[in-house]
C-alpha positions in Angstrom: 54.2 70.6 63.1 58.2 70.2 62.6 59.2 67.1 64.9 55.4 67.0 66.8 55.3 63.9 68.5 51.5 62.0 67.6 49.9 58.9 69.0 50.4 56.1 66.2 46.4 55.8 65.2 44.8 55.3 62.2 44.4 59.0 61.4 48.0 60.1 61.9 49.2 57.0 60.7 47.7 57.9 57.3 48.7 61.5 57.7 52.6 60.0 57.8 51.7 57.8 55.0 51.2 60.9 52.9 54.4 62.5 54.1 56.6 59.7 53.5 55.0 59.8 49.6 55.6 63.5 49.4 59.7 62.9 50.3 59.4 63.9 54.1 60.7 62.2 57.1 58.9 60.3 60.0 60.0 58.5 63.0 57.9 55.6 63.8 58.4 52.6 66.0 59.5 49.0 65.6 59.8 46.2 67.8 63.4 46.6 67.6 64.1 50.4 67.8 63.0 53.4 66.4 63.2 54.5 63.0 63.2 57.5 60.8 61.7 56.6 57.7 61.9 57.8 53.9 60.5 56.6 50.9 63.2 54.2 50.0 62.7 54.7 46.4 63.2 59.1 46.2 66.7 59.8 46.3 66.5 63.4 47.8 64.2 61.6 50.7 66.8 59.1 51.7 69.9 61.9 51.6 67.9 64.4 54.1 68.0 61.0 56.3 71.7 60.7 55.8 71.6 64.7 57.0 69.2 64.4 59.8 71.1 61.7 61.2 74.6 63.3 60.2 75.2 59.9 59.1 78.6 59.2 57.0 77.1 58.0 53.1 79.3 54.9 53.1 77.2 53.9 56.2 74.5 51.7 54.1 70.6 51.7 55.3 68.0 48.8 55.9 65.0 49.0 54.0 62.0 47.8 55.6 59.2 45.9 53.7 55.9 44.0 53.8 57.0 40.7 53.5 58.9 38.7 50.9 56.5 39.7 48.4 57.8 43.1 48.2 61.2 42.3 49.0 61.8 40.2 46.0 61.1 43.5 43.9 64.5 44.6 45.4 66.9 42.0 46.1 67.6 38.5 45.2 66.2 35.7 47.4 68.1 32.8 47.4 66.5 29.4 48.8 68.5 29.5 51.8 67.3 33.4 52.0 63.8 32.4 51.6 64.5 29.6 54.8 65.2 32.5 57.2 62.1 34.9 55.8 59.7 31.8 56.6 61.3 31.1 60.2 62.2 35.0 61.0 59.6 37.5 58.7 58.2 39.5 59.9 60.5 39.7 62.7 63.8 41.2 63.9 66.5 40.2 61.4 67.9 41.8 58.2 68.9 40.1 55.4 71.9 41.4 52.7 71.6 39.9 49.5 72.1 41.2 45.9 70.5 43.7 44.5 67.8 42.9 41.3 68.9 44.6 38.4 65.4 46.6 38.1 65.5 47.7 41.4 63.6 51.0 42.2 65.4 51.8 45.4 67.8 54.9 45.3 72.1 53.5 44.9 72.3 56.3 48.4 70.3 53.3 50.6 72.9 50.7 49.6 76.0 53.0 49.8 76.8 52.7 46.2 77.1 48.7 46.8 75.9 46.4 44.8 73.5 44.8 47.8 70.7 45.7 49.7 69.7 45.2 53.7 66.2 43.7 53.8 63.9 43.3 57.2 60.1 43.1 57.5 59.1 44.4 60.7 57.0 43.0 63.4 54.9 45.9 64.7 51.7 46.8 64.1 52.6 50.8 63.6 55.5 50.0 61.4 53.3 47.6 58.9 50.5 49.9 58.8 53.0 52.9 58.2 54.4 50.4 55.1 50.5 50.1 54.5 49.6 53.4 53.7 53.1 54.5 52.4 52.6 52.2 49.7 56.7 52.3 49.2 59.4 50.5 51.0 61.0 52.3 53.7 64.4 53.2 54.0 64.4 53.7 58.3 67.7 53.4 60.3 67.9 54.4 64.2 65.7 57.5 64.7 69.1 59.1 66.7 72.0 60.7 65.9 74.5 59.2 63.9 77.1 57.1 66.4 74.5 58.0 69.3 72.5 55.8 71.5 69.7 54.6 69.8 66.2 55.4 70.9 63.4 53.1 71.8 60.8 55.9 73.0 59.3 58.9 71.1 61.0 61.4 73.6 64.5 59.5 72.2 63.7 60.8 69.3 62.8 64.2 70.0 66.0 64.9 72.3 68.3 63.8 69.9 66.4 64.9 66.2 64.5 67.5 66.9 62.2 68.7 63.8 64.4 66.9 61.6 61.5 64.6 61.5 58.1 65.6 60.2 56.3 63.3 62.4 57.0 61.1 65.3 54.6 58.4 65.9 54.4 57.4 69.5 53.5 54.1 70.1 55.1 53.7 73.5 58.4 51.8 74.2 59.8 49.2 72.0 59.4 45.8 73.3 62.5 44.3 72.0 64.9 47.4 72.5 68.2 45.8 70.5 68.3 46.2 67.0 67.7 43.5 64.4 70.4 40.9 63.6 72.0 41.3 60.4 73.0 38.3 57.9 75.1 38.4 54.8 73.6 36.1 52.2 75.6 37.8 49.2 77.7 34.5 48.8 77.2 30.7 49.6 78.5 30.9 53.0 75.9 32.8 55.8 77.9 35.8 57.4 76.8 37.3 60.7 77.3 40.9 60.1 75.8 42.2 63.4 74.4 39.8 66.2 70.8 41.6 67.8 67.4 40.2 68.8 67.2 37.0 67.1 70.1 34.9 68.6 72.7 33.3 66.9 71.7 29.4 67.8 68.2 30.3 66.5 69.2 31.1 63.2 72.0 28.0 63.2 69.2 26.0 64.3 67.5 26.5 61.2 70.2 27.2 58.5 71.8 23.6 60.1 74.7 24.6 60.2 76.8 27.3 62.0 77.4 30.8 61.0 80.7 32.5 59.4 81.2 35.7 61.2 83.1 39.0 60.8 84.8 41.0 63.4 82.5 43.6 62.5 85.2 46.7 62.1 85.1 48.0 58.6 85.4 51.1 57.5 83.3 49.7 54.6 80.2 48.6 56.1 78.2 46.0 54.2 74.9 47.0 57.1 74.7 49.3 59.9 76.2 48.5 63.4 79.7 47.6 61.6 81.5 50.4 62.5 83.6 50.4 65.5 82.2 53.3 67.7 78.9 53.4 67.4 75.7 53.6 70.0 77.8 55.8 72.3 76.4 58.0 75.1 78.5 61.1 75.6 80.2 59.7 78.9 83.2 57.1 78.7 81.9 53.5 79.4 84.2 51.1 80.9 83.8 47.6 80.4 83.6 44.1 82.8 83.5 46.7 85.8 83.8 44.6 89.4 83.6 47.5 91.0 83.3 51.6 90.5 83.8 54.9 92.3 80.9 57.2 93.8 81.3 59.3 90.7 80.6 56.7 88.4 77.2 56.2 86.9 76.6 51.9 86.8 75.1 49.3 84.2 74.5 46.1 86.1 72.9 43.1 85.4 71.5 40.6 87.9 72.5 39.9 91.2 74.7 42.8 91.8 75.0 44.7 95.3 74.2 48.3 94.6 77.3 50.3 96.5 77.2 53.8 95.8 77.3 55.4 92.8 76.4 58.4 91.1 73.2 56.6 89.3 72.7 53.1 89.4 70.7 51.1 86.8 70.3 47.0 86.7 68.8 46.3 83.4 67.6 43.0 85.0 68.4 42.2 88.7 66.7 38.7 87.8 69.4 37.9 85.1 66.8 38.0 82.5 68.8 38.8 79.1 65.8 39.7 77.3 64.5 42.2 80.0 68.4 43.1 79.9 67.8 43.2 76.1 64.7 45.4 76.1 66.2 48.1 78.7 69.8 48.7 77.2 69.5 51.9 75.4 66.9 53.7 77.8 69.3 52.6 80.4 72.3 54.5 78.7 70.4 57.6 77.8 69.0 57.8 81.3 72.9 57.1 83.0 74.3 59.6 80.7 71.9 62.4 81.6 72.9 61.9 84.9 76.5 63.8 84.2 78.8 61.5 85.3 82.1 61.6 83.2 82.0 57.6 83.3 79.8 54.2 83.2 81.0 51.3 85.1 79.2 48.5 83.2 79.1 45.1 85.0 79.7 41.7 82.8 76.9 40.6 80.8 77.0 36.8 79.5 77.9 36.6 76.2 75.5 33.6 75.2 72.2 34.1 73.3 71.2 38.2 73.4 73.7 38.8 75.8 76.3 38.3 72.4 73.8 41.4 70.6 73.9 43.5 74.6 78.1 43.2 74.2 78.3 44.1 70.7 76.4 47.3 71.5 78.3 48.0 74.5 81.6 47.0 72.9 81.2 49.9 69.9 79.7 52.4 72.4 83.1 51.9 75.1 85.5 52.3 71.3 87.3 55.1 71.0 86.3 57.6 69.0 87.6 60.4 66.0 
């Protein structure tokens, strides 16, 4: 039953309940992406995700929650905090705060820092998982560490194999970027990583603009700080006007499709969401197609098309 893919019902939603209480691994979805869950709170549990993945341990991990109910077991919500879980929760955004002094949650989620990254998800599978669980969830990308990450079941069986005990197939994500991620560790809001709730949104109700980091650490405070990251095993170039018959192609909107090798629009309408929501299915599909090299067009940088170039940005990056 190593790595069986399962519809997400109610009977095999309860079956991965048990497993995540026993210490094993299961892949689930989100509306974001999906994840490969452990018991947040078993130590051994969250360091065979850390394997699975072959994910760096300095690389911290978001736990996912109920609602601020839970979350307040585990870090400290500040009233600003608390403004963003009542606009965002349960939703696509992570929060980093402190984390309480009789918190349960194994030191290997947060890297050994002193905060955690909180999000509740907004999916039906993922809160019923959380449901029957009974523990928080300690669930990054269900890929490869540095890979592209996966927002079908088959995603995660190409890339993990029976690393997880379950996956739980509950079709494609709808969202398909990742969750933004805010710092709320000091007075000042930091964006950390931009993803599916935009920038202005969250401005809009903070009321005043965020502070922001480059996002190139090797000492990440959340996941999505490194600088390569999300990379498919072909070369991406940037901003590309135009590209060679070799080359595989990322466009976006009204684009003229000269040859290529394969040739994806993620939304021929200029659509950023629908550009959003087909990113990393795109990738995965361009880079099976065994060109050397994707020739991605250029992709506004306003609302989710900040979150699309972020990705795309870490996935061109050199790498070690």
């Amino acid at each position: 039953m190593q790595g069986r893919i399962v519809p997400a019902n109610a009977e095999w939603i309860a079956e991965a309940g048990q497993m995540i209480r026993s210490g094993a691994l299961v892949a689930f979805p989100t509306e974001t992406v999906y994840g490969l869950g452990a018991d947040a709170t078993n130590g051994e549990a969250v360091a065979r995700v850390f394997e699975a993945k072959n994910r760096p341990t300095f690389n911290p991990l978001i736990v996912h929650v109920l609602g601020l109910e839970q979350a307040i077991i585990i870090g400290t919500f500040s009233p600003v905090a608390r403004r963003l879980t009542e606009a965002f929760w349960p939703g696509p955004l992570t929060l980093v705060v402190p984390r309480t002094a009789n918190s349960e949650v194994s030191d290997l989620v947060s890297a050994g820092l002193p905060t955690v990254a909180l999000r509740s998800p907004d999916h039906p599978v993922a809160r019923a998982l959380l449901a029957e669980a009974q523990r928080p969830l300690a669930a990054p990308s269900a890929n490869r560490s540095g890979h592209v990450s996966a927002t079908r079941a088959e995603h995660v069986a190409a890339d993990l194999g029976g690393k997880a005990a379950l996956i739980l197939d509950g079709g494609p994500t709808t969202l398909g970027l990742e969750s933004t991620v805010i710092s709320l560790v000091d007075d000042t809001p930091v964006l950390l990583r931009p993803g599916a709730v935009t920038v202005e949104a969250i401005e809009e109700v903070l009321g005043t603009r965020l502070a922001r980091e480059d996002g190139s650490t090797d000492r990440p405070m959340s996941p999505g700080q490194l600088q390569s990251h999300y990379a498919p095993r072909a070369g991406l170039r940037l901003d590309a006007y135009d590209w060679g018959p070799d080359e595989a192609v990322l466009a976006f909107g009204g684009i003229a499709g000269k040859p290529a090798r394969t040739f994806i629009n993620l939304s021929p309408s200029g659509d950023l969401v629908e550009a959003a929501a087909n990113l990393f299915s795109a990738l995965r599909t361009l880079d099976a197609s065994g060109a050397s090299t994707i020739a991605a067009t250029p992709i506004p940088r306003h609302g989710l098309g900040e979150a699309i170039n972020d990705r795309l940005k870490r996935a061109a990056a050199p790498r070690e």
